[in-house]
N, C-alpha and C positions, 0 to 999 in steps of 0.2 A: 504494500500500500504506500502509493506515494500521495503526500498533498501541495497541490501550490496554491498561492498568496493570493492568484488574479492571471485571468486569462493568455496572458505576456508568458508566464512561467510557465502553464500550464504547453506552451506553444515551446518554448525554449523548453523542456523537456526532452520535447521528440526531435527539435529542428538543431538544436549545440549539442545536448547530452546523447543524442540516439538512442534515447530510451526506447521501449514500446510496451503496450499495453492491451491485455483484453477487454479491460472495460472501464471506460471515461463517464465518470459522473461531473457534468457540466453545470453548472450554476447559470442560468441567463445574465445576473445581476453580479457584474465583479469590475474590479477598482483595476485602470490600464486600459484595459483589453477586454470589452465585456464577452459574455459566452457564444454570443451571435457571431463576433469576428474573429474569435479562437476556433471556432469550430470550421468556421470555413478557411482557416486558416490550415488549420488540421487535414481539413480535405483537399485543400491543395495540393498538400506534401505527398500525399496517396496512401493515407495512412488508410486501414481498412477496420479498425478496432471498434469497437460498440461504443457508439458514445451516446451516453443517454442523459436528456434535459430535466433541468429540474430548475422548475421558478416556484413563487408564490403566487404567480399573475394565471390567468383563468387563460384556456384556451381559447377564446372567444374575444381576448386581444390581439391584435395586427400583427403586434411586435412578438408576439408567440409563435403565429403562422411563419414569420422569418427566420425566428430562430431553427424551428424544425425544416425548413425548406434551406437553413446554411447545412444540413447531413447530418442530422439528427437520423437516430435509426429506432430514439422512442424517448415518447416525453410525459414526468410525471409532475404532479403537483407538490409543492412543499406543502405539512414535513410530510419528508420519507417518515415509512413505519414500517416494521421488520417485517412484514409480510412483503412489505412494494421491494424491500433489497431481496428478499428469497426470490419475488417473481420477476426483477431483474437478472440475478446471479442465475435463476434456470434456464435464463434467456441467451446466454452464453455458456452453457456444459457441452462438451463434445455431444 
């Protein structure tokens, strides 16, 4: 488990450190870099890892439809509760 600060690190990760990851939990809302241009920043790079959104804001806001439409591969609403990480993590098992 790694964590970063804001969306910038979360990018500097994959793009200086060559990290990689099976599964990105994205923040829409973060300080830098928010999760809308990490993400497709992320897709740029051709990364193919699960990266799954998570706001407070309602689907039913614009800026949601954007962030999913930057290569979101699925999006939940804050808070996470152990149930939403179990049916996240099954979502990635071989």
């Amino acid at each position: 488990v790694t964590a970063a600060k804001n969306g910038k690190e979360a990018v500097d990760l994959h793009r200086i450190n060559g990290q990689s990851f099976d599964l990105i939990l994205m923040d829409k809302d973060m300080p830098i870099m928010n999760g809308i241009q990490a993400t497709k920043e992320l897709r740029s790079t051709g990364i193919s890892s699960k990266i799954i959104g998570v706001s407070s804001s309602s689907r039913e806001e614009s800026n949601v439809q954007e962030f999913v439409e930057a290569g979101l591969d699925d999006y939940y609403m804050k808070p996470l509760t152990e149930e939403m990480l179990r049916e996240i993590l099954d979502k990635i098992k071989p």
